[in-house]
C-alpha positions in Angstrom: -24.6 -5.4 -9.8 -27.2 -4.8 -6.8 -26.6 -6.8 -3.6 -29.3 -9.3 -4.3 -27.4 -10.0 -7.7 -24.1 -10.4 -5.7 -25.3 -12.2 -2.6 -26.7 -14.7 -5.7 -23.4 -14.8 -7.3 -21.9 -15.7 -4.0 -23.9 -17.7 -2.6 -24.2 -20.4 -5.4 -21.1 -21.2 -6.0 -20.3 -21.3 -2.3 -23.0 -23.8 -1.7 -21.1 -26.2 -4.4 -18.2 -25.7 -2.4 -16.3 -23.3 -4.7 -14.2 -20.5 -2.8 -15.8 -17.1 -3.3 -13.6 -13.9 -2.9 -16.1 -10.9 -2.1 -14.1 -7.7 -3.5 -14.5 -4.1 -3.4 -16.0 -4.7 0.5 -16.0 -0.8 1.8 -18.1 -1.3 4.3 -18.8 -3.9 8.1 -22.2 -4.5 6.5 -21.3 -5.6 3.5 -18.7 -7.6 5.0 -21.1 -9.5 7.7 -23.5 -9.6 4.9 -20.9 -11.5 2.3 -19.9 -13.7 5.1 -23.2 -15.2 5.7 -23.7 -15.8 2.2 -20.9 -17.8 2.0 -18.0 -15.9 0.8 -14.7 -18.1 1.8 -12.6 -14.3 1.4 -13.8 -11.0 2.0 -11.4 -8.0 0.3 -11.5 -4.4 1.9 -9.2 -2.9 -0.6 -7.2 -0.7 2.2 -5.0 1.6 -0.1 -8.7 2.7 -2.2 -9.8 4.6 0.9 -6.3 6.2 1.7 -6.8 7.0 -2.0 -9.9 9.3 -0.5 -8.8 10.3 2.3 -10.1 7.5 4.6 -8.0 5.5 7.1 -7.7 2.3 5.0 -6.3 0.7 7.9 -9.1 1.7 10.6 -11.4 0.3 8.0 -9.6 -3.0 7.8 -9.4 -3.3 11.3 -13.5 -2.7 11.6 -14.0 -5.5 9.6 -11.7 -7.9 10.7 -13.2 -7.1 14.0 -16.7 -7.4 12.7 -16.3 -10.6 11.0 -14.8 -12.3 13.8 -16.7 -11.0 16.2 -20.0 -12.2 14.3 -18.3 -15.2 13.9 -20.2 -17.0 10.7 -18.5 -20.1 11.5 -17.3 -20.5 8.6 -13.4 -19.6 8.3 -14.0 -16.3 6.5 -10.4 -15.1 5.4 -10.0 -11.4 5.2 -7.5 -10.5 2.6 -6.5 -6.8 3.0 -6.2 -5.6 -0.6 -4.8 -2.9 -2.3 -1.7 -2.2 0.2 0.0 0.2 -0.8 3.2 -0.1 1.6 5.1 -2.0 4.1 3.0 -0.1 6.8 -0.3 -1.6 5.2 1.5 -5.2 5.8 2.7 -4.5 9.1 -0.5 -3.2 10.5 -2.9 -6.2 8.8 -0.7 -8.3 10.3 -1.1 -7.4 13.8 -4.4 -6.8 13.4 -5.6 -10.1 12.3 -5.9 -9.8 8.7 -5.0 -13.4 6.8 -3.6 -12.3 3.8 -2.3 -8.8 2.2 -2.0 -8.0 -1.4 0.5 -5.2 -2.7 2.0 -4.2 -6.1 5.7 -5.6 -6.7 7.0 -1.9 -6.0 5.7 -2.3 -2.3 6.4 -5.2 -1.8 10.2 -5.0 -2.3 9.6 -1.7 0.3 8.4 -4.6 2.5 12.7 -5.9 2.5 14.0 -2.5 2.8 15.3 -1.0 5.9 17.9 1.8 6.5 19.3 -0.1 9.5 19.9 -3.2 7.5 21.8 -0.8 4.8 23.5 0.6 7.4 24.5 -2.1 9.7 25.2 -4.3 6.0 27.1 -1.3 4.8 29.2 -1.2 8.2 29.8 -4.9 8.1 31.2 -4.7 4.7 34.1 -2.6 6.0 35.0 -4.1 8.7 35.3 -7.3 6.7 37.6 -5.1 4.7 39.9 -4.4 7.8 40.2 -7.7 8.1 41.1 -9.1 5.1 43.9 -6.0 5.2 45.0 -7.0 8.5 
């Protein structure tokens, strides 16, 4: 659809109070431009430009930045989409972003950590030792 066509299919429903979620947002103007229309979530899809060879998460972080900045008054949530690890998480996190989507796969990535493996692992026998002892 053209712009005019989506800024329609926003803006309508918005106006009768239904939550809008502008996807596929790859650019600030596009983002600004859904938020005054009355989008309630705007969706960079971050992994999609690591997919080209674009910082997904420089994106996200320009239009969190932009939107709050502009501030449209009107609670605009930014959903970073498409994650495609527990880095994506970490970093829309602590830059702002309200919510992140990922696929199962990453999110169980999200739980992992060597340290915990380790430090479970070393627990383990030590409980071992004692239950010896």
């Amino acid at each position: 659809p053209t712009w005019g066509e989506g800024r329609a299919a926003t803006t309508a429903p918005a106006e009768e109070g239904i939550p809008v979620n502008m996807r596929l947002c790859f650019s600030v103007p596009r983002a600004i431009m859904a938020a005054r229309a009355g989008a309630r979530y705007i969706s960079p899809f971050v992994g999609r430009f690591d997919d080209i060879a674009e910082d997904g998460i420089s994106q996200l972080a320009d239009v969190v930045a932009a939107v709050n900045n502009y501030d449209c008054g009107q609670g605009v949530g930014i959903i970073a989409a498409a994650g495609r690890g527990a880095n994506h998480v970490t970093q829309a996190a602590l830059m702002g972003a309200d919510i992140a989507t990922v696929p199962f796969a990453a999110l169980k990535k999200c739980v992992q950590h060597p340290l915990t493996d380790r430090g479970l692992d070393a627990f383990m026998k030590d409980w071992e030792k004692v239950q010896q002892a």
